[in-house]
Backbone as JSON Lines, residues from 0, in Angstrom:
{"i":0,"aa":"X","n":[110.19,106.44,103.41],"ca":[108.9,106.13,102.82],"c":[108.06,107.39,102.79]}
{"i":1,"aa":"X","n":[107.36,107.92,101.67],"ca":[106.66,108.83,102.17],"c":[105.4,108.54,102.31]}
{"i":2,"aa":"X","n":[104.86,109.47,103.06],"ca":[103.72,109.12,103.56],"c":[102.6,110.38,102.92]}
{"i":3,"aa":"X","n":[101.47,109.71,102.65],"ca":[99.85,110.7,102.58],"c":[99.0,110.13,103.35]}
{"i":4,"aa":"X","n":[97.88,110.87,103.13],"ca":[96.93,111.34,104.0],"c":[95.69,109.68,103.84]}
{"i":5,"aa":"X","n":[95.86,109.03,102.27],"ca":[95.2,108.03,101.87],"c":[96.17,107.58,100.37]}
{"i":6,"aa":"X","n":[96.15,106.77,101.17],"ca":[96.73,105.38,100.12],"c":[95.96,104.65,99.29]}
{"i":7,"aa":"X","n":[95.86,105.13,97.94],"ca":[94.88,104.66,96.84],"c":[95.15,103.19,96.66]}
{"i":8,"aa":"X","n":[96.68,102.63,96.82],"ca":[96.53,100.95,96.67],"c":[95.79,100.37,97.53]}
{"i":9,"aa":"X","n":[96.29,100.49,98.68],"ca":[95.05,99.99,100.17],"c":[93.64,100.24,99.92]}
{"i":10,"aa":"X","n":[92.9,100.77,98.72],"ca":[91.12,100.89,98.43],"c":[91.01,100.44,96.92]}
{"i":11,"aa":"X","n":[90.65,99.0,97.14],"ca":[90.22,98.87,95.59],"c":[89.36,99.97,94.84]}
{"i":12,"aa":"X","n":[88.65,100.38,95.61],"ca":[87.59,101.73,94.97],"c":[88.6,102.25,94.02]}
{"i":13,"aa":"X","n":[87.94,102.37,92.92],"ca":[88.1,103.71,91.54],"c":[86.99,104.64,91.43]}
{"i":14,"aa":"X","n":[87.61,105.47,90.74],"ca":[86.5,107.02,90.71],"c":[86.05,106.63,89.16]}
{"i":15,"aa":"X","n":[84.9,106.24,88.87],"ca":[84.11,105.99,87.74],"c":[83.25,105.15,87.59]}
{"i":16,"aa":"X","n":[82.73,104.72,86.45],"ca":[81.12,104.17,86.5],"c":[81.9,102.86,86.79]}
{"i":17,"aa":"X","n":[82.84,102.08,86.37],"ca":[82.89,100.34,86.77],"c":[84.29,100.34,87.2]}
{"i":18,"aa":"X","n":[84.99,99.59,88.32],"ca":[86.33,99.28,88.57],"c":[86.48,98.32,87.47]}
{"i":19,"aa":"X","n":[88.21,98.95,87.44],"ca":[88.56,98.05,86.41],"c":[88.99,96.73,86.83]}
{"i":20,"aa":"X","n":[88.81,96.26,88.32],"ca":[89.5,94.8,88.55],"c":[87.59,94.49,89.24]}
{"i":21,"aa":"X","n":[86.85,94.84,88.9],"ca":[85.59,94.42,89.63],"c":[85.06,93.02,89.22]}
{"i":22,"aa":"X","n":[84.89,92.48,90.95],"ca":[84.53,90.92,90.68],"c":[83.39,90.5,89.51]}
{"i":23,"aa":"X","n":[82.74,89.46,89.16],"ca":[81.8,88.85,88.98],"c":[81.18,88.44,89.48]}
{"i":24,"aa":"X","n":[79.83,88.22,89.23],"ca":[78.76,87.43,89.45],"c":[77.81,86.57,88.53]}
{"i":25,"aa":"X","n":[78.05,85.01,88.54],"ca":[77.13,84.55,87.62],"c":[77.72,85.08,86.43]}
{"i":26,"aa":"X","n":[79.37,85.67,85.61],"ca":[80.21,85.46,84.61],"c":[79.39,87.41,84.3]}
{"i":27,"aa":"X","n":[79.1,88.01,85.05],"ca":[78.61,89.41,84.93],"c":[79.38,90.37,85.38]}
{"i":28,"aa":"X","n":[79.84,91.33,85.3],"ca":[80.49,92.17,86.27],"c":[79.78,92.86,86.8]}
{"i":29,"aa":"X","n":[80.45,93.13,87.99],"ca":[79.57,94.05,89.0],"c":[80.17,95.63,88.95]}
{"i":30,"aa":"X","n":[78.88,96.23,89.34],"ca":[78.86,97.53,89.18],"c":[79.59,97.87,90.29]}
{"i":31,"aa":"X","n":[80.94,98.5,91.07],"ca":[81.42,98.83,92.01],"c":[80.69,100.11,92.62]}
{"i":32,"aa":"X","n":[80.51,100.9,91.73],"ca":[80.81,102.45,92.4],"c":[79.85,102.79,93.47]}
{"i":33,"aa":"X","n":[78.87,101.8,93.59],"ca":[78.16,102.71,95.01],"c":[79.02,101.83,96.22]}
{"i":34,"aa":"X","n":[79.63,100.63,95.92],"ca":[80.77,100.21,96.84],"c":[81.71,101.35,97.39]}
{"i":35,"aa":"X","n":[82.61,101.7,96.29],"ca":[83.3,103.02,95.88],"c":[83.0,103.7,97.09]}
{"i":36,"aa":"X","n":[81.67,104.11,96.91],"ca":[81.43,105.42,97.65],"c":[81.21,105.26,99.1]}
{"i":37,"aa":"X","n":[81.76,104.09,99.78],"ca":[81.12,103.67,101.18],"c":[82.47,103.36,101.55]}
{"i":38,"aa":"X","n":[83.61,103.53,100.9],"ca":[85.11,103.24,101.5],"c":[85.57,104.49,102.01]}
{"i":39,"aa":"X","n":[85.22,104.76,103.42],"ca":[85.84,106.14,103.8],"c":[86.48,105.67,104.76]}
{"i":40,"aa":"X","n":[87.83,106.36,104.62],"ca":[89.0,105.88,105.69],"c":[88.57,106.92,107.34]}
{"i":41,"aa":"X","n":[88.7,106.54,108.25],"ca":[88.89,107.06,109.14],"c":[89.67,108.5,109.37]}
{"i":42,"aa":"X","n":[89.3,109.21,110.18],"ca":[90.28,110.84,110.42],"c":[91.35,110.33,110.42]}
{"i":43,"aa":"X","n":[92.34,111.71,109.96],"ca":[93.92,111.27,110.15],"c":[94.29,109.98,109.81]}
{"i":44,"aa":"X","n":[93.95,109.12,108.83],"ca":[94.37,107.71,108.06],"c":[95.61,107.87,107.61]}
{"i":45,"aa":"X","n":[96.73,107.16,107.58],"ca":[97.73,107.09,107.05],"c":[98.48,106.02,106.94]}
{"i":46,"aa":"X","n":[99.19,105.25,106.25],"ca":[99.99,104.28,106.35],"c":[101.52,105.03,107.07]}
{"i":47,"aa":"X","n":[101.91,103.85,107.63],"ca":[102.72,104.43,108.93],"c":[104.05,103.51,108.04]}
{"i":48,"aa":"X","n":[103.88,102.32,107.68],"ca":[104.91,101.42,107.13],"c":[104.62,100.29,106.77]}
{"i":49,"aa":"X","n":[104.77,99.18,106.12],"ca":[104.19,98.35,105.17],"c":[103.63,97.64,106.75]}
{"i":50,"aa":"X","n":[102.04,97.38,106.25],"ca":[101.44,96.76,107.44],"c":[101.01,97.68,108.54]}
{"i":51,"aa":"X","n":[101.57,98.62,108.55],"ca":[101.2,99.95,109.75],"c":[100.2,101.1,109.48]}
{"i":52,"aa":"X","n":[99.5,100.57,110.2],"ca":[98.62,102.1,109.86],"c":[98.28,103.15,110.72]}
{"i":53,"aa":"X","n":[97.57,104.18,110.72],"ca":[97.37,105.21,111.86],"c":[96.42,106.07,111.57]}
{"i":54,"aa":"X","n":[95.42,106.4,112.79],"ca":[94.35,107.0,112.58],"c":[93.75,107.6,113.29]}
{"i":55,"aa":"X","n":[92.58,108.41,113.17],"ca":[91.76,108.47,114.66],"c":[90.87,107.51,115.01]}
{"i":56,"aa":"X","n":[89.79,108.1,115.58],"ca":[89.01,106.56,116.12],"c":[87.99,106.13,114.86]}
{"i":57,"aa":"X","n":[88.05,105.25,114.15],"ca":[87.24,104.4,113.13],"c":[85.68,104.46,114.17]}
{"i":58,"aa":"X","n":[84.76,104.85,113.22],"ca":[83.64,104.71,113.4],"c":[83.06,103.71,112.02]}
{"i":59,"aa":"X","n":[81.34,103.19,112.31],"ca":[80.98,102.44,111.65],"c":[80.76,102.49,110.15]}
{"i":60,"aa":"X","n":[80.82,104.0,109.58],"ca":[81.27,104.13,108.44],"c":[82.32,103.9,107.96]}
{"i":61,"aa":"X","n":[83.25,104.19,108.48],"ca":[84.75,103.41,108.14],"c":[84.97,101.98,108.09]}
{"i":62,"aa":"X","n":[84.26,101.0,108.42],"ca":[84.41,99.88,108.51],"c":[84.44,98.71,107.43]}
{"i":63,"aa":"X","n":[83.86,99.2,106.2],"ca":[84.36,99.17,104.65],"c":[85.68,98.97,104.3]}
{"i":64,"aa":"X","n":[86.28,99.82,105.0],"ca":[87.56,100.7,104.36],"c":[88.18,99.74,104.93]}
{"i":65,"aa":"X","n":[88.45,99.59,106.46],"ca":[89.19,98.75,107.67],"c":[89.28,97.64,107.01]}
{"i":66,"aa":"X","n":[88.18,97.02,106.43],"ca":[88.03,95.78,106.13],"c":[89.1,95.36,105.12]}
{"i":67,"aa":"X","n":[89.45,95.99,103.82],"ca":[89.94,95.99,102.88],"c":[91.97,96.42,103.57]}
{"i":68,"aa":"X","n":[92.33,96.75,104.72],"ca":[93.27,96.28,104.72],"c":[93.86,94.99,105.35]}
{"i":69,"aa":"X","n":[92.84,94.06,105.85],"ca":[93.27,93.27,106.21],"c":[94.01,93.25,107.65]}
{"i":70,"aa":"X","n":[93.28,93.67,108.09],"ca":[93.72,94.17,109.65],"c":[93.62,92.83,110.6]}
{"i":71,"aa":"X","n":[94.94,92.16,111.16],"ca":[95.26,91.66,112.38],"c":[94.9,91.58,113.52]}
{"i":72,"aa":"X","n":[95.2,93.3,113.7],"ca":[95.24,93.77,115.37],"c":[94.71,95.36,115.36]}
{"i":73,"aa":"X","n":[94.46,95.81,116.48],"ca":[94.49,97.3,116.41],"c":[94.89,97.79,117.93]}
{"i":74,"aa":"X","n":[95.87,98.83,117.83],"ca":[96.67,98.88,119.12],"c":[95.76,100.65,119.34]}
{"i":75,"aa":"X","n":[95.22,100.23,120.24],"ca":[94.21,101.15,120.76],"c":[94.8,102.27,122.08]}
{"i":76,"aa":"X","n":[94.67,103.4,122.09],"ca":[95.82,104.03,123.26],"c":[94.7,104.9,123.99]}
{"i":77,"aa":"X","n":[93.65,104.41,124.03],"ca":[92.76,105.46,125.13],"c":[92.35,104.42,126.0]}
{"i":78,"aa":"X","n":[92.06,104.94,127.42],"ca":[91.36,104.44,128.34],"c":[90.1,103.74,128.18]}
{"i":79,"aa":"X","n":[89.1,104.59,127.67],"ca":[87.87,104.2,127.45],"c":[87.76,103.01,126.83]}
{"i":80,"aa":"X","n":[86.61,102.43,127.57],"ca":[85.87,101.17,126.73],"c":[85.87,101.27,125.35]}
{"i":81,"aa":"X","n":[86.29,100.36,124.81],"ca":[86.3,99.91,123.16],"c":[84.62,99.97,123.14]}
{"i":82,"aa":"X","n":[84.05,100.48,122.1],"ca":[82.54,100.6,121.81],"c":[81.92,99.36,121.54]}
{"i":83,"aa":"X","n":[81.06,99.06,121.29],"ca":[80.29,97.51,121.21],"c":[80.13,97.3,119.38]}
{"i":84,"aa":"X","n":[79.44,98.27,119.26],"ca":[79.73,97.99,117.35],"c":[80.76,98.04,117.05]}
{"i":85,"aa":"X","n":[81.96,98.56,117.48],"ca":[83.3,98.44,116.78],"c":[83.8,97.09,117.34]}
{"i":86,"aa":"X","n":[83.43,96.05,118.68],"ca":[84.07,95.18,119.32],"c":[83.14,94.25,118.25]}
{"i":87,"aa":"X","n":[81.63,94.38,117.78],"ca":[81.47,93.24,116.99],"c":[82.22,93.11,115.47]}
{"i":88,"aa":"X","n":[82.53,94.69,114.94],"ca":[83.52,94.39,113.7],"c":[84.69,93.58,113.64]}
{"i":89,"aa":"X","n":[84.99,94.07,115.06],"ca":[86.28,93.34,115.08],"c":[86.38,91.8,115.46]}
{"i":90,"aa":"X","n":[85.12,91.44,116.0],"ca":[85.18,89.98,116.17],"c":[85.12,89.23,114.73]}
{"i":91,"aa":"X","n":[83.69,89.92,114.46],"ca":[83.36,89.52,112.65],"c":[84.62,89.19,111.89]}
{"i":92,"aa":"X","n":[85.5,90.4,111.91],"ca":[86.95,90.05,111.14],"c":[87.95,89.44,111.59]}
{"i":93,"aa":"X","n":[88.22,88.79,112.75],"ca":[89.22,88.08,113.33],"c":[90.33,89.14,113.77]}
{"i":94,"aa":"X","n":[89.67,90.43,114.4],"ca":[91.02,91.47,114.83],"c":[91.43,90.84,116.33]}
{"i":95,"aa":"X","n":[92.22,91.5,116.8],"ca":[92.55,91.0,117.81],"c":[92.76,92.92,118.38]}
{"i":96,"aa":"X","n":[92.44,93.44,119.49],"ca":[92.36,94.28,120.03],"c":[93.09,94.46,121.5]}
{"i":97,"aa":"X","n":[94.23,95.44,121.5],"ca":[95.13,95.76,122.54],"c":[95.21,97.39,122.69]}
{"i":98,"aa":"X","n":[94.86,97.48,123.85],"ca":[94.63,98.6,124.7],"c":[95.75,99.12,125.37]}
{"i":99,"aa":"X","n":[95.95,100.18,125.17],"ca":[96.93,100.9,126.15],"c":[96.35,102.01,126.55]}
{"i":100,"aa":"X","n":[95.88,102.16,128.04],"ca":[95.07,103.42,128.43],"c":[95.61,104.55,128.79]}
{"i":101,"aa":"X","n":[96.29,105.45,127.8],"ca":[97.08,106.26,128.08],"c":[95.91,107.47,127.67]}
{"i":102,"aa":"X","n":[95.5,108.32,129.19],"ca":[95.0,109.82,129.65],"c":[95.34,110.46,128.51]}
{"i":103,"aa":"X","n":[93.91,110.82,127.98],"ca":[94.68,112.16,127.05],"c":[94.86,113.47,127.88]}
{"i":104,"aa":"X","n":[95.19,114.3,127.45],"ca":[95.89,115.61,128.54],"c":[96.31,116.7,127.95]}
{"i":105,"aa":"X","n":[96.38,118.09,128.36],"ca":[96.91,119.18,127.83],"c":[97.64,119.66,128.54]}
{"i":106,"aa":"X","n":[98.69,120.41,127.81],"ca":[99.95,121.15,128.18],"c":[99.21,121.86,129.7]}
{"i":107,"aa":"X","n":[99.9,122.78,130.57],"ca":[101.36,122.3,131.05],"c":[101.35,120.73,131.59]}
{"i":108,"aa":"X","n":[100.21,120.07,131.43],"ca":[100.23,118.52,132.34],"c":[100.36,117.53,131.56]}
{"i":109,"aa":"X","n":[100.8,117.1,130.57],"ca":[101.12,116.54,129.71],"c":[101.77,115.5,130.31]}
{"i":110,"aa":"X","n":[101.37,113.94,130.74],"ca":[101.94,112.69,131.22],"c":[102.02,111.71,130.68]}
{"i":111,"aa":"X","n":[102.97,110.88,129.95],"ca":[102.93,110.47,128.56],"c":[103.59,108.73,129.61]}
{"i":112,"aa":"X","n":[103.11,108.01,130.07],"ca":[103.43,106.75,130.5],"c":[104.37,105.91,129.34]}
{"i":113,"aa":"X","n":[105.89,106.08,129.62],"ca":[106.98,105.69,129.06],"c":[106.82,103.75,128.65]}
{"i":114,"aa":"X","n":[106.35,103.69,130.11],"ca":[106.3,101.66,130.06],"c":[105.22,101.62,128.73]}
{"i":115,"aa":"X","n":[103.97,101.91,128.87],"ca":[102.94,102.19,128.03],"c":[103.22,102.2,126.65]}
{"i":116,"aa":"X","n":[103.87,103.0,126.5],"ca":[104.05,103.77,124.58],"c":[105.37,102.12,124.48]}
{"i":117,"aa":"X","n":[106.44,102.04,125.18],"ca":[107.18,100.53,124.84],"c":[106.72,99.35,124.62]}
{"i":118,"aa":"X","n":[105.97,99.16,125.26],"ca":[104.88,97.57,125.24],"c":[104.22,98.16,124.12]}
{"i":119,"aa":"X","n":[103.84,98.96,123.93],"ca":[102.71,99.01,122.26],"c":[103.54,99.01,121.36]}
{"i":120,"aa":"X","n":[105.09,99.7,121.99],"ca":[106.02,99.58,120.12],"c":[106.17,97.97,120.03]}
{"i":121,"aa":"X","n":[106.13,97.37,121.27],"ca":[107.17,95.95,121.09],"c":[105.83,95.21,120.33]}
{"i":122,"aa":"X","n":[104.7,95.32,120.51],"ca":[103.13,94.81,119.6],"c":[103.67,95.15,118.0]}
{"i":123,"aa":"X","n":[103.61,96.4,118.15],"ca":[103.96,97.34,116.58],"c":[104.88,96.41,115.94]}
{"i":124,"aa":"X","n":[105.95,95.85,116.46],"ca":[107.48,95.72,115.54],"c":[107.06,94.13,115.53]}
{"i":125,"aa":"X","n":[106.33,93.61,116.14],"ca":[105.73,91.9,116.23],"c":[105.23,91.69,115.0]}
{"i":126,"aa":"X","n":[105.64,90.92,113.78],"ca":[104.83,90.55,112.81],"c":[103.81,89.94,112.55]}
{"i":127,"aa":"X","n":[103.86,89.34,113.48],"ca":[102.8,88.41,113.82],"c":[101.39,89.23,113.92]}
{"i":128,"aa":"X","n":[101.38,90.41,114.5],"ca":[100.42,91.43,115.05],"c":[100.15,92.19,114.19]}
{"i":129,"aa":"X","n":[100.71,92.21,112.84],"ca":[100.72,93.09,111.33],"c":[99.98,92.09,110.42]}
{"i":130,"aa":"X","n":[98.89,93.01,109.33],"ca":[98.99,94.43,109.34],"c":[97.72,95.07,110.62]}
{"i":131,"aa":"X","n":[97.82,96.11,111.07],"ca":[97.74,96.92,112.48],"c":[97.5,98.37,112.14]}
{"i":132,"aa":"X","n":[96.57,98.34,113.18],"ca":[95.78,99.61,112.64],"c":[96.17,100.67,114.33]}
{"i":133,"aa":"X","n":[97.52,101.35,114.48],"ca":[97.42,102.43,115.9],"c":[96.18,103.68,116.0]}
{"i":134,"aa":"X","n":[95.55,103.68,117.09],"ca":[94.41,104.91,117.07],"c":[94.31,105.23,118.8]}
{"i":135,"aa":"X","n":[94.21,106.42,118.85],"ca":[93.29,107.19,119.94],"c":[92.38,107.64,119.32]}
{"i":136,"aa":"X","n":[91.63,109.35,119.74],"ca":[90.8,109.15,119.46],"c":[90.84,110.54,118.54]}
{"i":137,"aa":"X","n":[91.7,110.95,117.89],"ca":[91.45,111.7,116.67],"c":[92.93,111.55,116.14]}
{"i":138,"aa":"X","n":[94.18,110.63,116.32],"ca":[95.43,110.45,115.81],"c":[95.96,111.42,115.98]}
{"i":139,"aa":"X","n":[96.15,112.67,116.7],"ca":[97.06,113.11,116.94],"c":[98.26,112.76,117.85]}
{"i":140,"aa":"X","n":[98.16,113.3,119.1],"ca":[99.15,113.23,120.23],"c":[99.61,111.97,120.79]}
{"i":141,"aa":"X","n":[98.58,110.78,121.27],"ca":[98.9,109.78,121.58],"c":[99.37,108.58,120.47]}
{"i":142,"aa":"X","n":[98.52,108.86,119.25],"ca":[99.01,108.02,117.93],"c":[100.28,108.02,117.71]}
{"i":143,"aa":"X","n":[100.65,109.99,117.81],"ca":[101.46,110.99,117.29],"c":[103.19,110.71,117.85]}
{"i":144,"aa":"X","n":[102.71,110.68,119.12],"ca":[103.93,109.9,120.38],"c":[104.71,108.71,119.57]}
{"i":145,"aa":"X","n":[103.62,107.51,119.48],"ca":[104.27,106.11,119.88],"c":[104.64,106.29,118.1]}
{"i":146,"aa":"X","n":[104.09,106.67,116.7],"ca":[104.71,106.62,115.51],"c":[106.04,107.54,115.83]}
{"i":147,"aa":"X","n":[106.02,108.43,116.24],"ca":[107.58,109.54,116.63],"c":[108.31,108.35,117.21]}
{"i":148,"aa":"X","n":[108.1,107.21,118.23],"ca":[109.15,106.45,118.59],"c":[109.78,105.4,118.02]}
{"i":149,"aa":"X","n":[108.41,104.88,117.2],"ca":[109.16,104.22,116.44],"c":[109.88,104.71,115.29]}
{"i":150,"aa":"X","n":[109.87,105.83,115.11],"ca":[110.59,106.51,114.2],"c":[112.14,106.92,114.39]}
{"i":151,"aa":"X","n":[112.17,107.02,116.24],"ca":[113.72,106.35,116.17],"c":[114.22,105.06,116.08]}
{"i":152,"aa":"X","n":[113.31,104.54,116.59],"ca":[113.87,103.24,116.34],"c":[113.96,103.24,114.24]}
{"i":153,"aa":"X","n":[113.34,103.71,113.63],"ca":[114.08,103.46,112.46],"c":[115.03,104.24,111.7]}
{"i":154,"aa":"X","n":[115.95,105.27,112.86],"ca":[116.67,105.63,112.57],"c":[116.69,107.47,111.74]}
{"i":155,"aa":"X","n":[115.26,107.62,111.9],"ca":[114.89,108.96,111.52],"c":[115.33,110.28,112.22]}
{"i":156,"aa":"X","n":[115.93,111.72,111.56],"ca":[116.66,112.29,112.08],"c":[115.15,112.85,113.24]}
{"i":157,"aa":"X","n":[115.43,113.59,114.02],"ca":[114.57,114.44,114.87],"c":[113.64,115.54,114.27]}
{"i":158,"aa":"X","n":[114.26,116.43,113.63],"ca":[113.36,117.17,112.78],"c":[112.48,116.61,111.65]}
{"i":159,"aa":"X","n":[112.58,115.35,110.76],"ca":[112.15,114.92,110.39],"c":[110.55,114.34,110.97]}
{"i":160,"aa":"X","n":[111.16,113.68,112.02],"ca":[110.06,112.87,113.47],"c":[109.14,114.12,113.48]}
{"i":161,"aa":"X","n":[109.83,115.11,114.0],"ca":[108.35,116.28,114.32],"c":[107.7,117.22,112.9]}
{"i":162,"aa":"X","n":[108.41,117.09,112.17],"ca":[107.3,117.64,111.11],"c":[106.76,116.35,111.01]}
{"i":163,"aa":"X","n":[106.35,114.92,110.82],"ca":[105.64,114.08,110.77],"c":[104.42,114.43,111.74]}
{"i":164,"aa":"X","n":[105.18,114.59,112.95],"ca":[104.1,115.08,113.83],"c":[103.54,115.56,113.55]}
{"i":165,"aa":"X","n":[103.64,116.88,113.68],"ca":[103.32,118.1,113.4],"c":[102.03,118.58,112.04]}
{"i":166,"aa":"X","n":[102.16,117.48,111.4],"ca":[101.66,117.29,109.77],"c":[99.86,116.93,110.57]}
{"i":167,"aa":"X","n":[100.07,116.06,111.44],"ca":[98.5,115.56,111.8],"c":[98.11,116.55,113.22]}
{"i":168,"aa":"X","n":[99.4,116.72,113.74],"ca":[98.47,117.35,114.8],"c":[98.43,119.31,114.67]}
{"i":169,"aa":"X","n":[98.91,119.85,113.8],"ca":[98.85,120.96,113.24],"c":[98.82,122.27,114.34]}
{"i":170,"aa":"X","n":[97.96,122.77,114.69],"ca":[97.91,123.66,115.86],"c":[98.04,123.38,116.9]}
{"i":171,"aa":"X","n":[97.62,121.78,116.91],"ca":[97.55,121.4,118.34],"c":[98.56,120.73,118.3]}
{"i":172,"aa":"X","n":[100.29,121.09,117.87],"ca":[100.96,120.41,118.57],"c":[101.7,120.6,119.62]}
{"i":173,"aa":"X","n":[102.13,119.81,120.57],"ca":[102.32,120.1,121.88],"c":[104.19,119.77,121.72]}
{"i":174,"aa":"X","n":[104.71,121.07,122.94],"ca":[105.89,120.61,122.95],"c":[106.65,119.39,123.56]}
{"i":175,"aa":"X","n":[105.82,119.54,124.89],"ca":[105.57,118.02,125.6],"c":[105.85,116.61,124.69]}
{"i":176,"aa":"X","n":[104.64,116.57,123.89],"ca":[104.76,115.67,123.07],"c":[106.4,115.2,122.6]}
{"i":177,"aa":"X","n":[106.87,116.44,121.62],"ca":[108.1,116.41,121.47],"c":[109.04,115.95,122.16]}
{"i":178,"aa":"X","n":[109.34,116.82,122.74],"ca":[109.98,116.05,124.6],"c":[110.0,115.28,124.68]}
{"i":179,"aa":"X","n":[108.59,114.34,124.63],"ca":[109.07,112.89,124.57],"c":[109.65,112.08,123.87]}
{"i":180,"aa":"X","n":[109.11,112.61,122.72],"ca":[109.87,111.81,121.49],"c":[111.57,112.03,121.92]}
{"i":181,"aa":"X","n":[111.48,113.22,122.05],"ca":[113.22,113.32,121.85],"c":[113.58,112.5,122.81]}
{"i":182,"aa":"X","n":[113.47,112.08,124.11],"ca":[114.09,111.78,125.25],"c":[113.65,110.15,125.75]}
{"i":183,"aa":"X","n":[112.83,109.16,124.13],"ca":[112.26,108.59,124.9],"c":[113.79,107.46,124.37]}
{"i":184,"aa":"X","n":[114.08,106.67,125.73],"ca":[115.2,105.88,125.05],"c":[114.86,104.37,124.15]}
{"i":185,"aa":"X","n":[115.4,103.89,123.35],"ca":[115.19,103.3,122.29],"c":[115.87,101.85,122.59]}
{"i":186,"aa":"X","n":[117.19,101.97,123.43],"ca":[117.99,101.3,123.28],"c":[117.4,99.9,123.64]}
{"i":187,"aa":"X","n":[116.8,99.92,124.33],"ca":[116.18,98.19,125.02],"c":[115.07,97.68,123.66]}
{"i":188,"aa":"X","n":[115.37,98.33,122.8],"ca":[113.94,98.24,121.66],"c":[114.73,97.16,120.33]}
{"i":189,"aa":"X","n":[116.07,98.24,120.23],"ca":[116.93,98.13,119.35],"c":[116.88,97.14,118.39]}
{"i":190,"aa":"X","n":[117.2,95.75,119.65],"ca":[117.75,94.47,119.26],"c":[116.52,93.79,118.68]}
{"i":191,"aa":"X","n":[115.46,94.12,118.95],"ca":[114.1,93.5,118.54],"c":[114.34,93.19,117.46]}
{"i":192,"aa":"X","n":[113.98,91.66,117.09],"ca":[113.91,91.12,115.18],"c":[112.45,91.73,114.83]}
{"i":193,"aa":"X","n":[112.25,92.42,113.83],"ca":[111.36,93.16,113.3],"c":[111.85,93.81,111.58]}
{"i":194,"aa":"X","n":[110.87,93.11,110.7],"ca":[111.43,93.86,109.29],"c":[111.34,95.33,109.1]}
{"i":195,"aa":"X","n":[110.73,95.96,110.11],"ca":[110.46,97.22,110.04],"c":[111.73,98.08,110.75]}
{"i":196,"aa":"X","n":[112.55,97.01,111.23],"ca":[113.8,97.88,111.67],"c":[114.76,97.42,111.14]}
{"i":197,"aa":"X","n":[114.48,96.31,110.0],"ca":[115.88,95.38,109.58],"c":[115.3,94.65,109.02]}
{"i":198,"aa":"X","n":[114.84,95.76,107.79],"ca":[114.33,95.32,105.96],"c":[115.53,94.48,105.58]}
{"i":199,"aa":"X","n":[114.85,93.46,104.67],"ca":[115.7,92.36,103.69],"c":[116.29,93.13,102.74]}
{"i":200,"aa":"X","n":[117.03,93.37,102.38],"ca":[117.44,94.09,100.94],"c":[117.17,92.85,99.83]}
């Protein structure tokens, strides 16, 4: 699948004076574009896989945008308290919010809690829990980790996995990080029923 930075299907927004699928009102059409202009995706936004998404931390301008994919769940990987305006968006929309408090950290101390990043893939590969929005708090390293794992689990070569990485976290990528990816084992994941590891043809 390839992946960008923003996925124009996921934002009804168009760039011009009226969308061309823009609702009505009272048999009128509505003017979209100052809508348009209030759909800003979060840092580091990306679709990860149908239903998957990935980001940094969504603030209240982003919440437009969030809205329009129809978000489930959001598998959250920092310690810190979930914020109070983002806990009422998410009530407002029926998200459901799961925490994994995984320390952010820099090289040489780099401690990447193995149980941690598994329990969030086994959320990830749950359909039920899709579509799902993964975030710390700028999508690099900790986002960066648990998408690299599930990326074996779908069978992606290794070099592939880290230029993915590598694409969001740019200077700051850590070898650590890597490391983990390479070494994290998969096998207890495998058997999981999930379309994201065992698409319908």
């Amino acid at each position: 699948m390839s992946m960008c930075s923003f996925q124009r299907p996921m934002c009804r927004a168009t760039i011009g004076n009226v969308a061309t699928d823009a609702s009505t009102e009272n048999g009128t059409p509505v003017n979209v574009e100052s809508e348009a202009l209030l759909l800003v995706p979060p840092l580091n936004f990306a679709m990860v896989d149908y239903g998957v998404f990935r980001s940094g931390f969504p603030d209240s301008p982003n919440f437009p945008f969030l809205k329009t994919l129809g978000l489930r769940s959001i598998v959250y990987l920092c310690p810190e308290p979930y914020p109070e305006e983002n806990m009422k968006f998410l009530n407002a929309n029926g998200i459901r919010l799961f925490q994994f408090g995984i320390e952010g950290s820099k090289e040489p101390y780099v401690n990447i809690p193995e149980d941690l990043i598994r329990d969030a893939l086994k959320l990830v590969l749950d359909a039920r829990n899709r579509p799902l929005l993964i975030h710390c708090k700028r999508g690099k390293h900790r986002t960066g980790c648990l998408v690299g794992c599930l990326r074996k689990l779908q069978n992606w070569c290794l070099s592939i996995i880290f230029d993915e990485y590598q694409r969001f976290a740019a200077d700051k990528a850590r070898v650590a990080d890597q490391r983990f990816m390479e070494q994290f084992d998969i096998s207890s994941l495998k058997q999981l029923p999930s379309s994201i590891l065992h698409p319908k043809n």
